[in-house]
N, C-alpha and C positions, 0 to 999 in steps of 0.2 A: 590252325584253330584259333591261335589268338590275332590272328588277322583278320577273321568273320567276327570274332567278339570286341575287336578295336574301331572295327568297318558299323556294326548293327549299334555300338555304342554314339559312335560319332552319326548316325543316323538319329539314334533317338534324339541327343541333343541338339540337334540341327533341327527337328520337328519341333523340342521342346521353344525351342529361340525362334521359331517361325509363331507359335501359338502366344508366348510374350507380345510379340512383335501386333500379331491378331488383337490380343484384348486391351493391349493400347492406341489401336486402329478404332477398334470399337469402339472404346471410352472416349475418342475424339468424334467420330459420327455420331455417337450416341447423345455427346452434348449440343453438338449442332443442332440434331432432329431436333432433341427437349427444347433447345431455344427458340426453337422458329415454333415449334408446338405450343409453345407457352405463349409465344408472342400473340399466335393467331387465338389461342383463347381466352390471354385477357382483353383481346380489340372486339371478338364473340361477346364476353362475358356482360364488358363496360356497357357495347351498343345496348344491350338488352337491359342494362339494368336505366340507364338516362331513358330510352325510349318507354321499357314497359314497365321497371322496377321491382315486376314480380314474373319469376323464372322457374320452370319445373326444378323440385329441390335435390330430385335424382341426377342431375344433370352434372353435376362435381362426380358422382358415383360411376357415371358411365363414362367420365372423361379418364378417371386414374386404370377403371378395365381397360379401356381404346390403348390408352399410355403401356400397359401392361404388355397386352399382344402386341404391338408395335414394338415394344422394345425385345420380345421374343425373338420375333421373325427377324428384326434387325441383326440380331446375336446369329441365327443360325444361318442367315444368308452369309456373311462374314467369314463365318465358319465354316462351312461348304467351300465357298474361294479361296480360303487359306490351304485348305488339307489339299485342293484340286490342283493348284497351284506345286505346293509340294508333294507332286501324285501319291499321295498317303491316303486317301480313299478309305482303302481296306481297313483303316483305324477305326473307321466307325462300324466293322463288325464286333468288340468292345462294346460290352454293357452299358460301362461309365460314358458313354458315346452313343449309339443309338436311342438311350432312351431318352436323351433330346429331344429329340425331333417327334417323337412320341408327346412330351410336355406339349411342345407346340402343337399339335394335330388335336389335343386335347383344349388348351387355349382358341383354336380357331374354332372348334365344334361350339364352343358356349357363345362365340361372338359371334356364331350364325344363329345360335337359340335369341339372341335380342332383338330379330329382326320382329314388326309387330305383329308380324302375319304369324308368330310362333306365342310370343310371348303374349300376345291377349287372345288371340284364339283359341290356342294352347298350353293351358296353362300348368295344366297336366307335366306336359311334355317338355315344357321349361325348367321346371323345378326339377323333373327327374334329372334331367342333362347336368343339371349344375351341379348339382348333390354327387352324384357317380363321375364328374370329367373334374370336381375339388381334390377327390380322394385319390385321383389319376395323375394329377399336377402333383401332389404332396408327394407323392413315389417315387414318381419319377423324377424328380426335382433331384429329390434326395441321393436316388441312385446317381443323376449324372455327377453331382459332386461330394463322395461320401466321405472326404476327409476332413476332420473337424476341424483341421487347420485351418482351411479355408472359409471356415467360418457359415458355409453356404448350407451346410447341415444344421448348423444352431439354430441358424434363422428359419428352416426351415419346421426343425422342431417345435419351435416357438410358435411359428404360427397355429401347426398342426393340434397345438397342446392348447390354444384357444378354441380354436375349433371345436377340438372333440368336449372341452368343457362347457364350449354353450351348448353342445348336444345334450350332455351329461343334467344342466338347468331343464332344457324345454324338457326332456325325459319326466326329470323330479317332477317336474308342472304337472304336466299331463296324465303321471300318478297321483300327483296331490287330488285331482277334480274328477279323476274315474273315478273315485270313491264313495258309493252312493248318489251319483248322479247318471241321469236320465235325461232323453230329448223325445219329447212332444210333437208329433211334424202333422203339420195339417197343409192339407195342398189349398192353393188360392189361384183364383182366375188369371191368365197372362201366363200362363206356364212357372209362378213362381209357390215357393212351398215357407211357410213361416215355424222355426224352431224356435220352441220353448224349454227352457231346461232345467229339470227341478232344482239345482244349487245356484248359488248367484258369483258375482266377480266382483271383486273393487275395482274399479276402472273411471278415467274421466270421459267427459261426454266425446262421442266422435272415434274413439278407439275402437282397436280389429283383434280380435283371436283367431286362433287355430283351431277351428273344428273338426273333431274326431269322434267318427261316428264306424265304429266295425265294421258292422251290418251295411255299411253299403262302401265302405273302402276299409280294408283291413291293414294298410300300411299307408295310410297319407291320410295328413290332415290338411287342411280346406281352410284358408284366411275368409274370414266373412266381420260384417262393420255389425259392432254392437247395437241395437234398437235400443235395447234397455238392460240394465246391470242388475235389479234385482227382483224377478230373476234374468238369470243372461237371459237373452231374447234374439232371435235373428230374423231375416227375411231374405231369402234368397231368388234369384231369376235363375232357371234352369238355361242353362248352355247346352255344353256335353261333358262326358267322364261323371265326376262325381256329384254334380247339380242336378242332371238329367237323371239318372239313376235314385236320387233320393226322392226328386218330384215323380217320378213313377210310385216310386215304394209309397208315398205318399197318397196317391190315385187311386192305388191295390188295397190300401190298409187306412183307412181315414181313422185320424186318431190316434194313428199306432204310437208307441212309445219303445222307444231305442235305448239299450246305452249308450254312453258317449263319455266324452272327456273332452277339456278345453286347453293350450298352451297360451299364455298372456297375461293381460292386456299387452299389446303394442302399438304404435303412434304415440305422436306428439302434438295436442291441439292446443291453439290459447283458451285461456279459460275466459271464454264469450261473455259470461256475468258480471264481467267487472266493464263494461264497454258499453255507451248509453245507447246505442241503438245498433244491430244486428240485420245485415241484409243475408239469408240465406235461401240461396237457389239450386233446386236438384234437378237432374235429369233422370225421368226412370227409376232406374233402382239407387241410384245415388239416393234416394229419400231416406235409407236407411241410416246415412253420416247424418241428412240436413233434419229427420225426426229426434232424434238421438240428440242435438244438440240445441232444437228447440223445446222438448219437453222437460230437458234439465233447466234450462233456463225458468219453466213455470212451477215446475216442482221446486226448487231449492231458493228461488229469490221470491222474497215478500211483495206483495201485492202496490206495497207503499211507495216499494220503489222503482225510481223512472227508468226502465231502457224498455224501447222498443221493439218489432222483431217483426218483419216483414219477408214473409213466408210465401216465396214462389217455388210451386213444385209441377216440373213440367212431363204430362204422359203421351204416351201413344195411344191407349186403349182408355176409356174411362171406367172399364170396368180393373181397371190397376188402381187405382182409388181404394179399394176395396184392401189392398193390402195392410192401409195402415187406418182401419174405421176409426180403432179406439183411441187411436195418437191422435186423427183427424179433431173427433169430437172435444178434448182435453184442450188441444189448441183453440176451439172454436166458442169457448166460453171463455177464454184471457181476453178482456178487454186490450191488454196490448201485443197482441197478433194480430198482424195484420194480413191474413190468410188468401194468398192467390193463389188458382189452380186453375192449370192450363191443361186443352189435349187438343196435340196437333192433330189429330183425324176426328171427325165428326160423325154421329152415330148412323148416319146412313150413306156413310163411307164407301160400305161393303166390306170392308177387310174384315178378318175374325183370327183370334189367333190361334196359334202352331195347333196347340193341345183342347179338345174341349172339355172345359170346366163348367160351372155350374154357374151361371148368371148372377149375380147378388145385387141388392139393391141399395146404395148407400143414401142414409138420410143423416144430413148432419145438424143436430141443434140450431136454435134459436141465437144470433150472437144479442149479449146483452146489450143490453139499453146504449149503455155507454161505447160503447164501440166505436172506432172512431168511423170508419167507414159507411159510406151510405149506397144501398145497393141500385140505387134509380135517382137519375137526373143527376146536376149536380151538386156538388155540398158547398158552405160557406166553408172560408181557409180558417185551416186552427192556430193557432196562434204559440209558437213553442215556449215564450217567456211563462206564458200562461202554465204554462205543464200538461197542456193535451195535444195527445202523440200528431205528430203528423206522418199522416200518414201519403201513401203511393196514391195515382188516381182511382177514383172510381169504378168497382165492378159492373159490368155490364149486368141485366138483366137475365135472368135464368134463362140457359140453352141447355140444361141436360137434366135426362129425371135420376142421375145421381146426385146431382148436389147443387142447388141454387147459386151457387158459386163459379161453379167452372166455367171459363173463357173457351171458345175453340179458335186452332190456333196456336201457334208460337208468339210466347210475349216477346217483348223488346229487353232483354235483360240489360244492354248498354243502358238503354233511357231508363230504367225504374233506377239502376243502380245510381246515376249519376242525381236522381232528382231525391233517392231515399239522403244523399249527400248533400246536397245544397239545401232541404230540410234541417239541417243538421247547424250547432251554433259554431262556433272559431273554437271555444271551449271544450267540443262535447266529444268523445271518439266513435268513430265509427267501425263496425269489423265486417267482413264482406267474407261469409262461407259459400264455398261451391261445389259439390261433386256429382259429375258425370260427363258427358259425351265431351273428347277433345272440342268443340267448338265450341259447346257451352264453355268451358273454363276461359278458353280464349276470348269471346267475349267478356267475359267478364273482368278477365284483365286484361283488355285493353280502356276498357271504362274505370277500374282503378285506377289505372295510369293517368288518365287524364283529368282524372279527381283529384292525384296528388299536388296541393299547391303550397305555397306558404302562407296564404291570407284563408285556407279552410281548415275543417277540421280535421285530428288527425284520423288517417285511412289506414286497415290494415287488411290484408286478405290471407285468408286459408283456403287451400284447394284440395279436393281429392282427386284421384281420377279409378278408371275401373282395370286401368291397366296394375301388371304387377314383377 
């Protein structure tokens, strides 16, 4: 008997001095990986920022995730060859041991949810994954190393104990704004429905909430970009899941009013009013960032004073025009807007969209006198010392019986951007907002890039995009 118990003892220690042995194997692969990892993304990081200077900002986020599961899989590959090695196999029928390889299975599920075929299409189906494979890593984490010596439970706590208390915030929030508040949903042409909600939000222009609405999801709220803060205001494009189902409910019930509740504001925009001239261009639904942040600009800055703001907003359908009449109009009486409006299909196209809606007919004011633009032939140059805007070229002549204004067509967003710039003095700053279609961003910062110099003005760009 004490020969099995002298034999199973020097067994364990023998296992124990092979797994030593293991996570100092580890801790030397593991520094090799991170260096050559790190090498290769600060030679990424450099190239992109000398060639374009402005880099999607998630891009650090989904390097320390990549970093994350890399360094997973790295540990349990390791770890399989060590036990395999010492035919100790069977150890990982042990709790504190299989639930390993569980973390990682859970780790790889959410780094298949990034791919973009899931993560913008499905957007649904992303957030679920991440929310249930968080709470799956924290477990399991925890079980494979439950003694507080080791310190891997602290940490684990730690994190777990943030977690749950931003939960514990967006909760309080989204109790705070049930309170007496209601959403107004009216369907609009283009498969898109615009929510109105009797309480308002403090937020700065360009920012996104959480909308939560019961009656058409009873346990998910819905990031949508603020149009307007008092009262919140939305505008949404039906997809699927929870868009599609509100723009139905919206088609069935014109008018209808919901409860709802909101979590937020979130995002981080520069504040555009301090910046003498503003280039902002949207794609589609992105109009909701680029209306949001040009109607604050005319609402809150004095007439007296000079920044300009040249407003390209690019559609598919022209009857998506219609989504934003009254923002349209508001802009369209600022003598310093400089308001263009593109739609790459022409109305006898033939295309129609998904849903049918009800036709509407947008007519947009008279711009005043002073305006810098001249809608026929061309104009004399203005002259910026002088103090009148200069503005982008000349609008064509009316092509559409929505609005005397619209181009058909995709604009040049490189060349307006680059000439709204060279308008611009050595002195004066320029900001360059964007949100929509991957391409459109790209374009656009590829034309900041090549704005930035040292003999112009200073250049800053903000991007949105539709992914999430």
């Amino acid at each position: 008997m004490a020969t099995t118990t002298a034999a199973a003892a020097a067994a364990t220690s023998a296992l124990e001095l092979r797994r030593q042995l293991l996570n100092v194997r580890t801790a030397k692969y593991f520094a090799v990986a991170m260096a050559a990892l790190m090498g290769l993304f600060n030679i990424y990081h450099w190239t992109r920022f000398f060639y374009h200077r402005y880099a999607p900002k998630e891009v650090k986020g989904r390097i320390a995730g990549y970093t994350t599961v890399f360094a997973a899989i790295l540990h349990g590959v390791l770890e399989v060859i060590a036990f395999a090695q010492g035919d100790a196999l069977q150890a990982f029928a042990e709790r504190s041991l299989y639930v390993g390889p569980i973390a990682g299975i859970a780790m790889l599920t959410i780094l298949a949810s990034t791919l973009s075929v899931v993560r913008r299409r499905r957007y649904e189906v992303f957030y679920v994954i991440h929310i249930s494979m968080i709470i799956v890593i924290l477990i399991t984490v925890g079980l494979h190393r439950p003694a507080l010596a080791t310190r891997t439970l602290v940490v684990v706590l730690f994190a777990g104990s943030f977690w749950v208390l931003d939960r514990t915030l967006r909760f309080a929030k989204t109790t705070w704004y049930f309170y007496g508040n209601s959403a107004s949903i009216t369907a609009l042409p283009d498969n898109a429905t615009r929510v109105v909600l009797r309480r308002s939000i403090k937020a700065s222009a360009g920012s996104h909430a959480f909308l939560w609405i019961p009656a058409i999801r009873a346990a998910e709220t819905h990031p949508v970009t603020l149009v307007s803060t008092n009262p919140a205001e939305f505008v949404l494009k039906a997809h699927d899941g929870f868009t599609s189902d509100l723009h139905k409910r919206a088609l069935e019930a014109p008018d209808a009013t919901l409860r709802c509740s909101l979590d937020g504001p979130y995002g981080a925009t520069p504040d555009f009013k301090t910046f003498n001239r503003v280039v902002v261009v949207a794609g589609g639904s992105g109009a909701s960032f680029a209306f949001a942040i040009a109607t604050d600009i005319v609402r809150n800055i004095s007439p007296a004073k000079k920044i300009f703001v040249d407003f390209v907003w690019v559609v598919k359908f022209q009857e998506t025009l219609t989504w934003f009449e009254k923002e349209l109009h508001q802009l369209r009486q600022d003598p310093r807007i400089n308001l263009l409006l593109h739609c790459s299909l022409s109305p006898t196209s033939g295309e129609t969209t998904a849903v049918p809606t009800p036709r509407r007919s947008l007519q947009l004011a008279e711009k005043p006198a002073s305006a810098s633009p001249s809608t026929s032939g061309s104009s004399t140059p203005r002259d910026p010392e002088m103090g009148d805007p200069p503005c982008l070229p000349a609008i064509s002549p009316p092509t559409s019986i929505y609005s005397q204004d619209v181009q058909i067509g995709r604009p040049n967003v490189s060349e307006l951007i680059k000439q709204a710039v060279a308008a611009s003095r050595v002195c004066e700053s320029v900001a360059v907002a964007v949100c929509g279609p991957a391409s459109l961003y790209r374009d656009a910062r590829d034309a900041v890039a090549a704005c930035v110099t040292e003999e112009g003005p200073s250049v800053v760009m903000h991007g949105e995009g539709f992914g999430w």
